[in-house]
C-alpha positions as CSV (number, residue, x, y, z in Angstrom):
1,X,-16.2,7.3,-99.0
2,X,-12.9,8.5,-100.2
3,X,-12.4,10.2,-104.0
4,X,-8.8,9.7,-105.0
5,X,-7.8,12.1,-107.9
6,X,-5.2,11.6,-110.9
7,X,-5.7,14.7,-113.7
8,X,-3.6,16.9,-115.3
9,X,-3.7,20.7,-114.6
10,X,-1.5,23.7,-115.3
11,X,0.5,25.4,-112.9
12,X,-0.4,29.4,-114.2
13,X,-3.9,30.2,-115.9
14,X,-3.6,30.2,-119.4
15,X,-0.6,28.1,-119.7
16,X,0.1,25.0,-122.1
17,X,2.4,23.2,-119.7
18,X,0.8,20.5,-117.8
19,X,1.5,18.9,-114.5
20,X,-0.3,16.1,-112.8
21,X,-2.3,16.4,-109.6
22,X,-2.6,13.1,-108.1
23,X,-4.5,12.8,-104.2
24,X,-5.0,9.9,-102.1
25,X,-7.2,10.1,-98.5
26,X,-4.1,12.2,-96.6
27,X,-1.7,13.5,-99.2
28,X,-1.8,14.8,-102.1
29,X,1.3,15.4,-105.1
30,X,2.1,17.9,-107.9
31,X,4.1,15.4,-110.3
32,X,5.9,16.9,-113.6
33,X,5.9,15.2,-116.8
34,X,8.7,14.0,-116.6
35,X,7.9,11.9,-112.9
36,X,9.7,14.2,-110.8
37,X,7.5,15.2,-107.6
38,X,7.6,19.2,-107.6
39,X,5.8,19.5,-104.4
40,X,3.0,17.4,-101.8
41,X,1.1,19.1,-99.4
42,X,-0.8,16.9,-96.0
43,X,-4.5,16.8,-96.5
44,X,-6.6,18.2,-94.0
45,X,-9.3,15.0,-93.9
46,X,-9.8,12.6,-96.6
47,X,-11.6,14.0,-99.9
48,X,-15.1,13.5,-100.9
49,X,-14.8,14.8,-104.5
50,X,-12.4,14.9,-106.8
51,X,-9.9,18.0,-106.4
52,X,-10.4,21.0,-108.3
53,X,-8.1,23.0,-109.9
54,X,-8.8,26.5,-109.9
55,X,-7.6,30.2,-109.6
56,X,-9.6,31.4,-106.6
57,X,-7.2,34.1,-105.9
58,X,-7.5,35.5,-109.1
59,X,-3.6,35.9,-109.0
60,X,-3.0,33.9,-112.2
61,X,-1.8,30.8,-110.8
62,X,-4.1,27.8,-109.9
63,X,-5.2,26.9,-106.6
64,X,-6.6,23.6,-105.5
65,X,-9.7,22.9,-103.8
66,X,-10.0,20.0,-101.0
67,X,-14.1,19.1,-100.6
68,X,-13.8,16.9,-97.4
69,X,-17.4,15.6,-95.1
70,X,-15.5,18.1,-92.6
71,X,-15.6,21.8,-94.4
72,X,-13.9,23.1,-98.0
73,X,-10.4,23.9,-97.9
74,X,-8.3,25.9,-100.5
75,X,-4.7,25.6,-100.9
76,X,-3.1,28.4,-102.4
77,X,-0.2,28.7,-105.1
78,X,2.3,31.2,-103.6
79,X,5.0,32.8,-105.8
80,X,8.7,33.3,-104.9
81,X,10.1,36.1,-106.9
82,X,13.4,36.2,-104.3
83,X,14.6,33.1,-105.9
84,X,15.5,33.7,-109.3
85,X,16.4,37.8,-108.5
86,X,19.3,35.7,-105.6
87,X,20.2,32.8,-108.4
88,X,20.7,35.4,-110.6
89,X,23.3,37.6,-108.2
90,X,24.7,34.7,-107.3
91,X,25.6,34.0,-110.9
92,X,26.7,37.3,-111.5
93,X,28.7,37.4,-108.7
94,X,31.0,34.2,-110.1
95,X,31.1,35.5,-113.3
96,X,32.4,38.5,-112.0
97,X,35.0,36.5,-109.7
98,X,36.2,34.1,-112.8
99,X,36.9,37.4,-114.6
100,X,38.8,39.2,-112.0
101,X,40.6,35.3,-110.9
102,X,41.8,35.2,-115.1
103,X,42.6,38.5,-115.3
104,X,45.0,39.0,-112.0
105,X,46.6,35.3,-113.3
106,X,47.0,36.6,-116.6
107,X,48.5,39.8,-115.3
108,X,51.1,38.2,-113.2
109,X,52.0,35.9,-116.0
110,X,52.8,38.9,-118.0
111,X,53.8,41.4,-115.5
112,X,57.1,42.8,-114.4
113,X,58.8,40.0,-111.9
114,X,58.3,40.1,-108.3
115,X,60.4,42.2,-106.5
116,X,62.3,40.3,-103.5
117,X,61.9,41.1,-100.3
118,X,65.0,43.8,-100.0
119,X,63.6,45.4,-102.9
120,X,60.4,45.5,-101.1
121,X,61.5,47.1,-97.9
122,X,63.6,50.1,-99.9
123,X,60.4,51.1,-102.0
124,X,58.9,51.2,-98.6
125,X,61.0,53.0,-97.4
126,X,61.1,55.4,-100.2
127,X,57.4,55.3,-100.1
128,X,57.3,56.5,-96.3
129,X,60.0,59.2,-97.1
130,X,57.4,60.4,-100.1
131,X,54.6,60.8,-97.9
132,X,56.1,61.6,-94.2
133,X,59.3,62.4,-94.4
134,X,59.8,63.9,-90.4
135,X,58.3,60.1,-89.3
136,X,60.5,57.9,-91.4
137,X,63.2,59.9,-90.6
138,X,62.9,59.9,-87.0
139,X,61.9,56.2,-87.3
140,X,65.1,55.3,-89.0
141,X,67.2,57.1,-86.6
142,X,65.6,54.7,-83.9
143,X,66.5,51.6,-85.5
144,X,69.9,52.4,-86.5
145,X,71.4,53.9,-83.0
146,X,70.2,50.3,-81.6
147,X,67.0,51.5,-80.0
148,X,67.9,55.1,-78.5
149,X,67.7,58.5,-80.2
150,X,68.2,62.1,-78.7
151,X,66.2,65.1,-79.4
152,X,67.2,69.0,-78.1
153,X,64.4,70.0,-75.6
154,X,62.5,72.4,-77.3
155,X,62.1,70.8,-80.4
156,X,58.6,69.6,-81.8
157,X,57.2,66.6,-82.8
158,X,55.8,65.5,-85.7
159,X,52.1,67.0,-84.9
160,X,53.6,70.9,-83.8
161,X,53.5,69.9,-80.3
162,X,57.0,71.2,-78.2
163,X,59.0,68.1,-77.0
164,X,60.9,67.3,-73.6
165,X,62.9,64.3,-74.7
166,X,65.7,63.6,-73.3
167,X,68.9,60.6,-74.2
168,X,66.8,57.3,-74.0
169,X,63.7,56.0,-75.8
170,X,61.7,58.7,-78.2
171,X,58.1,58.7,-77.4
């Protein structure tokens, strides 16, 4: 004989909001209020008792008991604490990217103009010449003699080492 089940339970111990807990002979469903089907779970063999709804665990959070002519069977309430800590970065994190997105198209609103490309390559330039003057240089030496430089033997490179270049490519 099989003992379908249609009650009302809470979720957590001690709590005022109430779901329904409604079991057939193989399945059985946690329905909200509102008619929504939170979860269902496979029974094991069809009931011979009504489910009960209890905290076995003694976790807070209420567990539900399957009587079946085969054995007892307890399903257990697990909690997911990952969930809400990852919606919550993941929130954050957009937040964070709408801020940075308004504030970098705010700023180019307002800022100075864009250089053009010219002007880009002489504060490179200048930029290089700041920092490693020797390199930039001998770089630009390379580019404007259409590809060939000359060095003196005996004169060292940019890391202290003594050279032996001759008329040609610099190495």
């Amino acid at each position: 004989m099989v003992v379908p089940t249609l009650r009302a339970f809470s979720l957590r111990a001690h709590d005022s909001q109430q779901m329904i807990l409604a079991a057939g002979d193989q399945e059985a469903a946690v329905i909200s209020p509102g008619g929504s089907v939170q979860t269902s779970f496979d029974l094991p063999a069809p009931p011979t008792h009504a489910l009960i709804c209890e905290d076995f665990t003694n976790d807070g959070l209420v567990d539900v008991i399957v009587v079946t002519s085969n054995g007892v069977y307890g399903f257990v309430q697990t909690r997911s604490p990952g969930a809400l800590f990852f919606s919550t970065l993941v929130g954050c994190l957009l937040i964070v990217m709408g801020v940075i997105f308004v504030t970098q198209h705010i700023n180019s609103i307002k800022g100075k103009p864009r250089a053009s490309s010219g002007q880009l390559i002489k504060e490179m330039r200048d930029h290089c010449r700041e920092f490693r003057p020797g390199l930039w240089s001998w770089m630009y030496r390379l580019s404007s003699s259409q590809g060939t430089s000359e060095r003196a033997v005996g004169q060292k490179d940019r890391k202290g080492h003594p050279s032996s270049t001759k008329k040609g490519l610099a190495i």
